[in-house]
N, C-alpha and C positions, 0 to 999 in steps of 0.2 A: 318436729312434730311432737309435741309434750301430751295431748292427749286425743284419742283415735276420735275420728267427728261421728263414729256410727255411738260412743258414749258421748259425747259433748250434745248431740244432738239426740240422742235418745229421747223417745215422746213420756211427757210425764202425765200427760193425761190421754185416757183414750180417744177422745176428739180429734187430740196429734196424730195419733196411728193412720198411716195413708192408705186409705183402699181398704177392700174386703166389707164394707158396710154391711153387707147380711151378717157375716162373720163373726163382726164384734156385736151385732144386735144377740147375736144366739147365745153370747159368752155372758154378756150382760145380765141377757134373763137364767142363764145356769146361774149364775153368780146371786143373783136376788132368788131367785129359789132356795140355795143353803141361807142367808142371809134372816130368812122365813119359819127356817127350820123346816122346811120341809122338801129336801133336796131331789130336781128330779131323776138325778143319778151322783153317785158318790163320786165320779172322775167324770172328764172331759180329755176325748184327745183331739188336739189341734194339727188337722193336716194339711199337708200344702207346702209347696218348692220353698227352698232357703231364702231367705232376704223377707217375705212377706208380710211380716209383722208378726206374725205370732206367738212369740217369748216376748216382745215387747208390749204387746195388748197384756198379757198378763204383770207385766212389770208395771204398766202406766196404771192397770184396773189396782195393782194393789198399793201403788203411791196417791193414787187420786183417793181411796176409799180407807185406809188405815191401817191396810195389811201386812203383817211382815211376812217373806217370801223363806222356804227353805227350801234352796235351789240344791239339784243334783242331775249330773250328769251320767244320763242311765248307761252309758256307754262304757265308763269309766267303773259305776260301781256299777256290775251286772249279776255278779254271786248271787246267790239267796243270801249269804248270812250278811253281806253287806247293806243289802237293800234291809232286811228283817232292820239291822242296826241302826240306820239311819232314818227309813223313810217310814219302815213302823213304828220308832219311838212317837216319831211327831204325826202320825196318823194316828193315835190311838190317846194321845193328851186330849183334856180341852181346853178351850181358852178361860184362865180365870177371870172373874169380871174385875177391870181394870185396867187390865192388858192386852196388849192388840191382838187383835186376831190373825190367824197366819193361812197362809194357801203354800201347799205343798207343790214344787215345780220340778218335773221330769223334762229335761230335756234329750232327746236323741234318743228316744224309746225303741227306736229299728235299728238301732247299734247292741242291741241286748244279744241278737242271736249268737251261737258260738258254743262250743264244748264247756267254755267252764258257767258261761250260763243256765244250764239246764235245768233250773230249779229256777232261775229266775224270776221267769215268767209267771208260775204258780205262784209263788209267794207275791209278790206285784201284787195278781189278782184276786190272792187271800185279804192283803192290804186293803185294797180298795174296799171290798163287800164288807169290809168291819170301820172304816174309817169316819173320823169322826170332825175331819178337817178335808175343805175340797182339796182332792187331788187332781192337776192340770199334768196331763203329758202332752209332748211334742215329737212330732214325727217329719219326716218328711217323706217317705214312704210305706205308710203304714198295713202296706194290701199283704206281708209276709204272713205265710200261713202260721209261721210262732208265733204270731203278733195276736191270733183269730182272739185268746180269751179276753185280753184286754179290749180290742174293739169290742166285742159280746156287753162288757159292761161296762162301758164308757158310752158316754154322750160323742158322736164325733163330730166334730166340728169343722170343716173345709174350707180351704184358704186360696186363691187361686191367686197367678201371678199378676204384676204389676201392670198397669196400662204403659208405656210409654211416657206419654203426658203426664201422666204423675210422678214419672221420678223427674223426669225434668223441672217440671215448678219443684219439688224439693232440694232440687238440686240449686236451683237458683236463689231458694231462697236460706239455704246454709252458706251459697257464695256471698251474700248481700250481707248477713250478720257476720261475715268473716274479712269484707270489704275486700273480696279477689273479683276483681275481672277477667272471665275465660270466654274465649268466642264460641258464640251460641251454636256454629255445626259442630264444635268439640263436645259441647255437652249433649246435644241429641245421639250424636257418636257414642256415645260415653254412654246413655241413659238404652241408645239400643243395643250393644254390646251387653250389657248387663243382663238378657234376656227376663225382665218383670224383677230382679234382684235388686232390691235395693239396698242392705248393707254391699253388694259388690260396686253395684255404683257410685255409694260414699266412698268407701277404700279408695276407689279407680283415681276419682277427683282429689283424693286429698293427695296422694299419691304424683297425680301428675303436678298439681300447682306447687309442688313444695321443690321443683326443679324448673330451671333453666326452660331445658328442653321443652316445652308445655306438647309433649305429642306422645299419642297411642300406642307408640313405637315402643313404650316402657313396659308396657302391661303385659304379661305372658296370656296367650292362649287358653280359656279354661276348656276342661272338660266335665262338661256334666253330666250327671247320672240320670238317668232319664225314670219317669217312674213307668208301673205297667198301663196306664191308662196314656199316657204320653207316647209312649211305644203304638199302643192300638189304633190311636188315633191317624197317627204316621201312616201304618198300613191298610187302614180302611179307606186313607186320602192318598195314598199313591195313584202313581197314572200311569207308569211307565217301570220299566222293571229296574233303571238304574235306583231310580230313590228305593223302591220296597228292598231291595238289594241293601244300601247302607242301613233303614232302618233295623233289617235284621243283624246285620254286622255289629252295627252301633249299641246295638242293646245288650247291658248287662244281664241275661235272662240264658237260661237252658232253653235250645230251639224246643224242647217239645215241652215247658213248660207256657214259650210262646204261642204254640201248635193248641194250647189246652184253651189258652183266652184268646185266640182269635175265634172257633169252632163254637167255644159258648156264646160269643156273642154274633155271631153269622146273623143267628135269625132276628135280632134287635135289628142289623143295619139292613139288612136282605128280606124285601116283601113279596118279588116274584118269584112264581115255583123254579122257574126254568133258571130266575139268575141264582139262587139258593143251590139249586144241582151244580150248574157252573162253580159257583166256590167250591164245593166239598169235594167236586172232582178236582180243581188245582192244589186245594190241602192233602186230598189221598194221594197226588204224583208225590208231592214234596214229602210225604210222610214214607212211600216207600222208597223214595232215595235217602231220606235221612238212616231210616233203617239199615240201607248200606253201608250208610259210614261208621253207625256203632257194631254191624257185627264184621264188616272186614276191614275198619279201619281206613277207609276207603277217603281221603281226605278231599278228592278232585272232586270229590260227589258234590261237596256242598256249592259248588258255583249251580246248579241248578236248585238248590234246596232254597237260599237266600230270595231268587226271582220269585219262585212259585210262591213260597208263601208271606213275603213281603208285598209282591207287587199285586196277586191273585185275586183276593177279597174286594182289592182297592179299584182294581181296573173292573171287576166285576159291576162292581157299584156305581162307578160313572160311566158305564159303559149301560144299562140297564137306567140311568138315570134315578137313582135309590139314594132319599134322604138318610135314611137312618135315625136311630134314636139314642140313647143315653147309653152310654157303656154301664157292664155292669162286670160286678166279681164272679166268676166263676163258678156255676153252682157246681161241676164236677170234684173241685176243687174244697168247697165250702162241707159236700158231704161227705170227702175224705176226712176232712176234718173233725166231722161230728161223729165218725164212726174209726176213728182212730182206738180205740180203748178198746171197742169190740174186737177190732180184729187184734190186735196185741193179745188178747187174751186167746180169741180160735188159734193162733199159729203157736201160741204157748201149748193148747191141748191137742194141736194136732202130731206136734215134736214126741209129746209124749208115747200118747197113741202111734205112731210111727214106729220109738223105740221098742215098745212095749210087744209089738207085735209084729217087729223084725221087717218093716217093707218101709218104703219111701214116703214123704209129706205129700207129695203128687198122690197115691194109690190110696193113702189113709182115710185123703179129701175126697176121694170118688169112691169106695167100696165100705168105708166103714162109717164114714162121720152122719149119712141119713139113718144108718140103723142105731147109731148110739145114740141119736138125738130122740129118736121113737122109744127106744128102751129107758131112757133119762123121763122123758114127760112120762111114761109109763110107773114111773117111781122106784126104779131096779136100783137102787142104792147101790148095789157089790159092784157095778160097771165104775162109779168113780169110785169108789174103793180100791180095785182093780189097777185101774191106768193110773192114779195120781192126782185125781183131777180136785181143783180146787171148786171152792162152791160158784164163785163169777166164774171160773171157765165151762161150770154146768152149763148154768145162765147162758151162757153166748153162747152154746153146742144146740139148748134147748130152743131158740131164737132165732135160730138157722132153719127150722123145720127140715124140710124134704131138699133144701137147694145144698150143693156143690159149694163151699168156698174156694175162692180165688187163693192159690199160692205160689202161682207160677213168678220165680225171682224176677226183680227189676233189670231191666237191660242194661248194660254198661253206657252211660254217659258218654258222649261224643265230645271231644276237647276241643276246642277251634288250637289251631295251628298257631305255635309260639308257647302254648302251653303243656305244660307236661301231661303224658296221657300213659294209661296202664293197657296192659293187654286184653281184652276180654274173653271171660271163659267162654268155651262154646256151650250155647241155651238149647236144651232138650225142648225138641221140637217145633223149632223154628225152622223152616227149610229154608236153606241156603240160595239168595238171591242169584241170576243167571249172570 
């Protein structure tokens, strides 16, 4: 094999590109928007399971139209000063007239997260808002909450997997230009094992035809990553507590970040009052046994955590006869996010205030933070004089009005079993399960 058929056969025009039609119609018109000068957003991110076309719609969009591509793999350079180096030079040029024009290509934009990316993500989304060249990112799971600024100001554009049928005609017809004969239940084989993957499908095939053996028998087992809407789907469509059981197993997720998106979306798929109670009552069982398992480490527990809220929602739903509607992201989640800054700064003034005045962050949040917030709007300047307080930590103390901020610490994280797992402290005020 001198050269891999997912390059030999790579689409050089979007036409080529298989499937996703809404997909490439949306990229198309972002694309003639900068083209116009008048762009409807400065980036695009392309999301949707591997194999899909998606880095190749941009390869084909910029050999069919004259662009040269500067491709970067966000995974690899994820620093700030790497990304500043590379993808803000060529974000911030223009094209001189003469010379082609270029589109800047991220791929594996949810490989960013990580300690030494911390800055990453900002600088990215400095890029972007000043950029003067479209910027294309790729994802294939892009719902991470690091990910939120980039979705915020990207166009996103959604890729969905394969039919069947269409990797198999492309599959037959890279056999036809390669002049191999493969028996057509190996290629259905082949094209449904791929699960809508079509670079996995090519590999598979070239893979097998380049040996004797021409059998399945070659190809290792993949495991894939499930994204979080693929996970919900699972659990909304169980029936039986075996599958909701692997669904939860199966999922790369924190059970109670699982627990956060199935509960938001309850009421999308659930329209009667009574099956709606039904659910929320089999997420509060599973929710107070998982709480077993993070405060006593209680690992037996989870054999009824995986039923309830795997299989719960899903048996609820066909059991009730409930269509459902469109998943969606997590508003709980979405307002963490937008109020991230705020609270970074209340737990900055409440530390202060705490020390300053010799009692705990819990006492400071309930006895002193309503009247400092009244003496603050009242204009007592010596209160932050006093404590330290910066002028944004005013602001969020003054913002808070009469309410209590939340500082009660996060519970220690439940490990599944084979992973390594720490002790957790014991939480003030939690009473201890029976």
């Amino acid at each position: 094999m001198s050269l891999p058929w997912t390059e030999k056969y790579r689409p050089r025009r979007v036409s080529e590109v298989i499937g996703n039609e809404e997909a490439k119609k949306q990229f198309e018109e972002w694309m003639r928007s900068w083209e116009k000068g008048h762009p409807s957003s400065k980036a695009a991110l392309l999301a949707g399971p591997p194999g899909t076309g998606k880095t190749s719609l941009v390869l084909a969009y910029a050999a069919e139209h004259g662009y040269d591509v500067v491709e970067v793999n966000a995974s690899d350079e994820r620093s700030s000063e790497k990304l500043k180096a590379i993808v803000g030079e060529s974000a911030r040029q223009t094209t001189l007239a003469g010379t082609r024009k270029r589109i800047i290509l991220l791929d594996e934009v949810d490989g960013i997260a990580g300690k030494e990316a911390a800055g990453g993500i900002a600088t990215l989304t400095s890029i972007i808002k000043s950029s003067r060249t479209p910027i294309v990112m790729v994802a294939n799971d892009p719902w991470s909450p690091r990910l939120a600024p980039l979705r915020e100001n990207a166009l996103m554009i959604k890729f969905n997997k394969l039919r069947q049928r269409e990797i198999v005609a492309h599959l037959k017809k890279i056999l036809t230009a390669e002049k191999i004969e493969l028996d057509e239940e190996l290629i259905d084989e082949i094209a449904k094992r791929s699960e809508g993957d079509m670079r996995s499908a090519i590999n598979d095939t070239q893979i097998i035809v380049s040996t004797q053996d021409r059998s399945l028998s070659l190809l290792n087992t993949r495991d894939r990553q499930k994204t979080s809407f693929e996970i919900l789907a699972e659990i909304f469509g169980s029936t039986s507590a075996a599958s909701g059981r692997a669904s939860v197993q199966g999922a790369d997720m924190d059970v109670r970040d699982i627990m956060t998106w199935v509960c938001d979306n309850i009421l999308n798929q659930l329209r009667s009052p009574q099956a709606i109670a039904d659910a929320f009552k089999l997420l509060a069982d599973a929710d107070l046994h998982y709480a077993r398992v993070e405060r006593l480490q209680r690992w037996e527990l989870l054999r009824y955590v995986a039923p309830l809220l795997g299989a719960g929602p899903g048996v609820v739903k066909h059991m009730y006869g409930e269509k459902g509607m469109r998943f969606e992201f997590p508003s709980t989640i979405r307002f963490m996010m937008q109020t991230r800054g705020q609270r970074t700064l209340i737990h900055s003034a409440l530390a202060k205030v705490a020390a300053k005045s010799k009692m705990s962050r819990v006492k400071a949040a309930s006895e002193m933070t309503p009247f400092l917030a009244e003496m603050l709007r009242r204009g007592e300047g010596w209160v932050a004089a006093y404590y330290g307080l910066t002028d944004e930590e005013v602001a969020a103390i003054k913002e808070l009005g009469g309410r209590v901020p939340s500082v009660a610490a996060p519970a220690a994280k439940a490990v599944r079993p084979g992973r390594r797992a720490t002790r957790p402290r014991p939480t003030r005020g939690v009473r201890r399960p029976p």
